[in-house]
C-alpha positions as CSV (number, residue, x, y, z in Angstrom):
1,X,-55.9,14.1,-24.2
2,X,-54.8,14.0,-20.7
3,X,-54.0,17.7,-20.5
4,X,-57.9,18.8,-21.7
5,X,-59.7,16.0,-19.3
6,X,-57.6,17.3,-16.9
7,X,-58.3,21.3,-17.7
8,X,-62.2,20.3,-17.8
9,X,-61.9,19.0,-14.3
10,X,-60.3,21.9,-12.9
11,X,-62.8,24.5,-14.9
12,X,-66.1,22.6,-14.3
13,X,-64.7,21.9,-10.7
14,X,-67.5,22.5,-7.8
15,X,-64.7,22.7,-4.8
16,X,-63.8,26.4,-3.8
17,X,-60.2,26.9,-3.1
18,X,-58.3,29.4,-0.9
19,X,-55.8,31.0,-3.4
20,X,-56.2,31.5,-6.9
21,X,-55.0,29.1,-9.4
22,X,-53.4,30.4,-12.7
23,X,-53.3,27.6,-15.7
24,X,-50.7,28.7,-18.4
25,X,-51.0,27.9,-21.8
26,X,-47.9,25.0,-21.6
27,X,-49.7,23.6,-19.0
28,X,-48.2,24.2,-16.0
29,X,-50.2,25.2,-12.8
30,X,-49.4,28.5,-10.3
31,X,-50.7,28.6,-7.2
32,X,-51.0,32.5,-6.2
33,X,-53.1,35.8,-5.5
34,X,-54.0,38.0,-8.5
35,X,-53.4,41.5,-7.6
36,X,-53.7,43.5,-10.5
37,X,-54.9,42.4,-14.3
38,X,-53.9,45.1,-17.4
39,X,-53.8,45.2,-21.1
40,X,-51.3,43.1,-21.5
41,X,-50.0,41.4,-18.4
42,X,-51.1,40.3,-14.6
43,X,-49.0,40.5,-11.3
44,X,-49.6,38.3,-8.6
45,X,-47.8,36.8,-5.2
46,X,-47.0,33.2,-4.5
47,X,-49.9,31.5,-2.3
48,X,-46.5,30.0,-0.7
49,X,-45.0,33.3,-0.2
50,X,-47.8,36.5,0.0
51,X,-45.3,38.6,1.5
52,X,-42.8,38.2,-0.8
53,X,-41.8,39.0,-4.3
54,X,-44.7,40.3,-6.9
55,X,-44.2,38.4,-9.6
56,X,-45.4,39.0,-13.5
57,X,-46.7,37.4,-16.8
58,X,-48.3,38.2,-20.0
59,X,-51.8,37.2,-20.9
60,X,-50.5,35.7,-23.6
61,X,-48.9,33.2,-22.0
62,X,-52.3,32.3,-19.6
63,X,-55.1,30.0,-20.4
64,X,-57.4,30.7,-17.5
65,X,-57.4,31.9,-13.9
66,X,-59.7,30.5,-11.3
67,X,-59.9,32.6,-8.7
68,X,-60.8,31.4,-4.7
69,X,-64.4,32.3,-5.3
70,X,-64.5,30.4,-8.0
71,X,-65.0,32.6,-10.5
72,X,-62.8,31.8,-14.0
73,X,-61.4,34.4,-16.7
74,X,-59.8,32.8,-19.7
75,X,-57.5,34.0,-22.0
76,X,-57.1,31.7,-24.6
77,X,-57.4,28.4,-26.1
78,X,-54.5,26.0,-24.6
79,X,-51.7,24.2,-25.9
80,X,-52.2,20.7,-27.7
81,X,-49.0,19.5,-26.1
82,X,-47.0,21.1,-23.4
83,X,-44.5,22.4,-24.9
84,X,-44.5,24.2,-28.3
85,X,-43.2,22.3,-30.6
86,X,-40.1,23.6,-32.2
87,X,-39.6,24.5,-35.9
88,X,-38.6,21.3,-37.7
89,X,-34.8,20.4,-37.9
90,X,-32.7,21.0,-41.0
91,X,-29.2,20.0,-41.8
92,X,-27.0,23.0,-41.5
93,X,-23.9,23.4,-44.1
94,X,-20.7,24.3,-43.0
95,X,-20.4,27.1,-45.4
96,X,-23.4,29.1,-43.7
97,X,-22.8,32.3,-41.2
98,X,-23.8,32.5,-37.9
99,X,-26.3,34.9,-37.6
100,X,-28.0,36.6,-34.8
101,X,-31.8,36.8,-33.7
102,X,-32.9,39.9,-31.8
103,X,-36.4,38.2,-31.7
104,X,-34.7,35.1,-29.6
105,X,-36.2,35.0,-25.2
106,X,-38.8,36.3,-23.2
107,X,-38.7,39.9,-21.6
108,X,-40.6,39.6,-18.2
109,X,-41.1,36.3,-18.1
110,X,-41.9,33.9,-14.6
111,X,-38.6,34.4,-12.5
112,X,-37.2,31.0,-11.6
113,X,-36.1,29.1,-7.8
114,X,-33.0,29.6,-7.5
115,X,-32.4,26.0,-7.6
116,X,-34.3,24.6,-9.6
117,X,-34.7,22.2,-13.2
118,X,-36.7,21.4,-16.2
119,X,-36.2,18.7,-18.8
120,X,-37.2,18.8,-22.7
121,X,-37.0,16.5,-25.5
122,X,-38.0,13.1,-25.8
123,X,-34.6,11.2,-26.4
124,X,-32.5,12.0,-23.1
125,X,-31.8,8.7,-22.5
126,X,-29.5,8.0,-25.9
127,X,-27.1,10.9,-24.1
128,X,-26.4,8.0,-21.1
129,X,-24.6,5.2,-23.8
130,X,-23.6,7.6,-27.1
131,X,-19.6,7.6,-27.4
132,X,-19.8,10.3,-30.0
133,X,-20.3,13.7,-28.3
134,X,-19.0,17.0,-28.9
135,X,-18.6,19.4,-26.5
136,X,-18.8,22.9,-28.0
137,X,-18.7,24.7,-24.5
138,X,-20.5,28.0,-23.1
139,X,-22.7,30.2,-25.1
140,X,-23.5,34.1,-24.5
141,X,-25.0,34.8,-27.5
142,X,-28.3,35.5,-25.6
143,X,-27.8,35.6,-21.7
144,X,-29.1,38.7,-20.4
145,X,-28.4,40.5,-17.2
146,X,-31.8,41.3,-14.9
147,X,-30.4,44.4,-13.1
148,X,-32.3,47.6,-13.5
149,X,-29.5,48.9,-11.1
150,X,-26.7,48.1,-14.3
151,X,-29.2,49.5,-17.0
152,X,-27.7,51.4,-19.4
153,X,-23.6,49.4,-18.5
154,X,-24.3,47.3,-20.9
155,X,-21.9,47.5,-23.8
156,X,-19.2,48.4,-20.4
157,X,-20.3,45.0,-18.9
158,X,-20.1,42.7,-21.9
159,X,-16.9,44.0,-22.9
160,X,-15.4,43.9,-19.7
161,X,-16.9,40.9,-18.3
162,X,-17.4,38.5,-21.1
163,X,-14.0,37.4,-22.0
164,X,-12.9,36.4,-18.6
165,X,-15.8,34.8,-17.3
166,X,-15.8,32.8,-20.0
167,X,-11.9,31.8,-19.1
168,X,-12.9,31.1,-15.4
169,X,-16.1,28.9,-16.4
170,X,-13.6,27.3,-19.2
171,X,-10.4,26.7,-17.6
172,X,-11.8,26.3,-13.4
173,X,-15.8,26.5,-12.5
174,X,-16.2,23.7,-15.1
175,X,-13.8,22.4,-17.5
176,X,-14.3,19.4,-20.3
177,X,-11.7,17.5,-18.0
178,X,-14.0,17.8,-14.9
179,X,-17.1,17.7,-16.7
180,X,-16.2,13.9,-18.6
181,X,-15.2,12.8,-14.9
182,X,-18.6,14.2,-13.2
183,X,-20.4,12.5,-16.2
184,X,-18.4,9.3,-16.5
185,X,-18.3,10.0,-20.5
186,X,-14.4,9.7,-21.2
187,X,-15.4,9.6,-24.6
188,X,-16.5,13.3,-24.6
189,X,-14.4,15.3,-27.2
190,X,-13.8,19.3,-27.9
191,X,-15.3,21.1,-30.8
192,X,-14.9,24.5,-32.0
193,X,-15.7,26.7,-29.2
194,X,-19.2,27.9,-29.8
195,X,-18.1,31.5,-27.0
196,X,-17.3,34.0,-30.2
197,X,-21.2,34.1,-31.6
198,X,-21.4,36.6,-28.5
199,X,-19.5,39.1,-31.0
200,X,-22.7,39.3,-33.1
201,X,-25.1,40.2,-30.3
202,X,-26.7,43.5,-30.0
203,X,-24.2,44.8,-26.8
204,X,-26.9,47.7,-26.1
205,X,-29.7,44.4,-25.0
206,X,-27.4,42.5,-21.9
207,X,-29.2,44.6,-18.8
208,X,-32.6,44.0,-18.7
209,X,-34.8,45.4,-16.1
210,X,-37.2,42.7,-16.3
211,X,-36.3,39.1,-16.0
212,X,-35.4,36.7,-19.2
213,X,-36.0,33.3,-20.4
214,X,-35.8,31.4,-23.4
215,X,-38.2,29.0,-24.4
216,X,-37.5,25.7,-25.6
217,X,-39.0,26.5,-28.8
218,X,-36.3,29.2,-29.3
219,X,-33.7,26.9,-28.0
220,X,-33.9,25.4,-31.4
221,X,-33.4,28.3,-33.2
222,X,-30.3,28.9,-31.3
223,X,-29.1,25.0,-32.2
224,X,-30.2,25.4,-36.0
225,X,-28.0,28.7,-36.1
226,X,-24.4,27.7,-35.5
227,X,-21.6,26.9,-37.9
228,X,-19.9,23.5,-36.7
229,X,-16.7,21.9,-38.2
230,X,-18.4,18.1,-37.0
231,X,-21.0,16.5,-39.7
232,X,-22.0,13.3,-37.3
233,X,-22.8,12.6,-33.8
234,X,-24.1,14.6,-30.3
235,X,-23.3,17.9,-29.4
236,X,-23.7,19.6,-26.2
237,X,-23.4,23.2,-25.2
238,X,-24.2,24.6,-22.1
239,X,-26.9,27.9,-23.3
240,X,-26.6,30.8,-20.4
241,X,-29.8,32.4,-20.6
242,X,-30.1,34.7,-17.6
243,X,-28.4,36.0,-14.4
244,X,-30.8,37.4,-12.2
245,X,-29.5,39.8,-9.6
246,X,-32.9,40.2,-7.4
247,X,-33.0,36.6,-7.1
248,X,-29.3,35.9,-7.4
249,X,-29.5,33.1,-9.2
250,X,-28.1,31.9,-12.9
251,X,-30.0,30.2,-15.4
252,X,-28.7,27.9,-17.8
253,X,-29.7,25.0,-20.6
254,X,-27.6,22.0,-20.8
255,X,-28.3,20.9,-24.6
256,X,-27.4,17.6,-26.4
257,X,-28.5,17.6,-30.1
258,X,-28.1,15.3,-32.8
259,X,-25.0,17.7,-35.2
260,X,-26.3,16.2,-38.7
261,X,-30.0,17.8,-37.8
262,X,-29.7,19.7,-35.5
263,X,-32.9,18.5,-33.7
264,X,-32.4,18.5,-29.8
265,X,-32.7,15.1,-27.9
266,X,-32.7,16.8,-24.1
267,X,-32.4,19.9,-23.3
268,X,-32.4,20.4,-18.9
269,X,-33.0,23.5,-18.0
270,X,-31.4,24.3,-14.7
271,X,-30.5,27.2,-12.5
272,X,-28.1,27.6,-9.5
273,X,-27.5,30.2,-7.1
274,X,-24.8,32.8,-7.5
275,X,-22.1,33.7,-4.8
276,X,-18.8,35.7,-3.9
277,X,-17.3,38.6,-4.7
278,X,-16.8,40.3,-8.1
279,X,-18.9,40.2,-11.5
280,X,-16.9,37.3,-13.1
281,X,-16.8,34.8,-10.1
282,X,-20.0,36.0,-8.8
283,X,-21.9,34.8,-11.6
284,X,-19.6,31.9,-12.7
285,X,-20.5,30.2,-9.3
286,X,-24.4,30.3,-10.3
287,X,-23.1,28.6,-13.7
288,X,-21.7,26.0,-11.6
289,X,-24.2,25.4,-9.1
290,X,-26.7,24.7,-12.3
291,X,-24.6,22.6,-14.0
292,X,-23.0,20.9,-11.7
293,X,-25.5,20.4,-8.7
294,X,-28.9,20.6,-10.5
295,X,-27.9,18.6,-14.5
296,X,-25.1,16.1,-13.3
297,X,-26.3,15.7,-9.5
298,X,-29.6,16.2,-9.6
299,X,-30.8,15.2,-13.5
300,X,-28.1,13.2,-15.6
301,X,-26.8,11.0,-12.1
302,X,-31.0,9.7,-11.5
303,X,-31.1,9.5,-15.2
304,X,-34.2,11.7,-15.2
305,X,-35.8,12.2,-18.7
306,X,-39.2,13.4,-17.6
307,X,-40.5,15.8,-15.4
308,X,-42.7,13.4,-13.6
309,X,-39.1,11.8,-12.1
310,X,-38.1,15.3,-10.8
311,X,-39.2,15.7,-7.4
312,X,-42.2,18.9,-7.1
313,X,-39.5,21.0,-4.6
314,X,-36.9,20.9,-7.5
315,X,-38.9,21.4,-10.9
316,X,-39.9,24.8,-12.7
317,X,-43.6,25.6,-13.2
């Protein structure tokens, strides 16, 4: 109720404002300049930035824009909640096979800060006192490279790259040992490593020219997909999503979910910015930074489980 009193406002608003305001279907709010308006998708510039990057996103994804003159084009009808609600949780059987989903992220979705967070789900704050979680480490099943200088390397990149990075982000950047200490959860344990799903991704898909995102709503799909040994208690994998090269910064989700249903309690959705020299340690350091500066510093240390408690400078729009 809050969310349509508060789009009435804005919509039957008499002030005139001095940059345009773009209202997205979740919710969120974008303050920018429209530039150019097609078929399928708009481009605009940061009202905080109008010299730098041109930034894009689908009219699907838009409610209404309200332009400085005050003028309003809508879209579509707006989200009940803010988030989309995910498909209902299921227990998974041990027998079933992993299987991959081509239809899983965002092509050319809203490029991120390069330090920045998100929170999702509406039971973060069991993660601060359970003694039962599994750790089931990194997952590349649907990280994606935004390159366009690399398009066309894919299948050379994930076969060179893959392996080892996940060794450095296993075994240095950020391993179970560090992460329990950082976290103060000794009780942390290791499941079956969650890494070889990348096997049944399509190789040909890691560059994309445009940038990538999952939505939370697919983050469940990913959960409700994997084959675990455990029956009981709280897993957690760290999701890589994207490593954008313009923007040098990697994206991540650090997700708890409940093993018997699969549903996800809090998800924080977290990016940190990539450094140093070749493709492994380069990108491993932006893994790093988002886990271990923005989730454990930032998110999981405040004990933030809303994004009201995240300070404006530090939360995604």
């Amino acid at each position: 109720m809050k969310y349509f009193l508060l789009v009435l406002a804005i919509v039957f608003s008499g002030s005139i404002f001095s940059q345009d305001l773009i209202i997205l279907r979740n919710g969120d709010e974008i303050e920018a300049k429209v530039l150019e308006i097609d078929n399928t998708d708009i481009k605009y510039k940061r009202a905080s930035n109008p010299t730098g990057p041109t930034y894009k996103l689908l009219k699907s994804e838009i409610f209404f824009i309200r332009y400085a003159s005050g003028d309003k084009d809508f879209f579509g009808e707006p989200d009940p909640v803010q988030n989309k609600p995910p498909p209902p949780p299921k227990v998974v059987s041990s027998t079933d096979k992993f299987i991959y989903n081509p239809d899983i992220g965002i092509v050319g979705c809203q490029v991120k800060k390069q330090r920045g967070t998100k929170v999702y789900g509406n039971r973060g704050s069991e993660i601060y006192y359970r003694n039962d979680i599994v750790y089931y480490g990194f997952d590349f099943t649907y990280l994606k490279l935004t390159n366009p200088g690399k398009v066309g390397k894919s299948v050379e990149i994930v076969q060179k790259y893959f392996y080892p990075m996940n060794e450095d982000l296993t075994k240095d950047f950020l391993p179970l040992k560090s992460l329990k200490k950082w976290m103060k959860q000794p009780s942390i344990v290791q499941g079956n490593p969650i890494f070889p799903n990348y096997k049944f991704r399509d190789f040909h898909s890691f560059v994309s020219a445009q940038n990538f995102c999952i939505p939370f709503s697919d983050l469940q799909e990913i959960i409700n997909s994997y084959v675990l040994r455990e029956k009981k208690g709280v897993g957690m994998v760290i999701n890589l999503v994207n490593f954008n090269k313009e923007r040098e910064y990697a994206l991540v989700y650090v997700t708890f979910f409940d093993i018997e249903t699969r549903e996800i309690l809090f998800a924080v959705e977290a990016s940190g910015e990539a450094g140093g020299s070749g493709m492994t340690k380069h990108w491993a350091v932006g893994v790093e930074a988002a886990v271990r500066d923005m989730f454990i510093d930032e998110v999981y240390k405040h004990r933030w489980t809303s994004n009201s408690m995240i300070p404006r400078k530090l939360l995604f729009y």
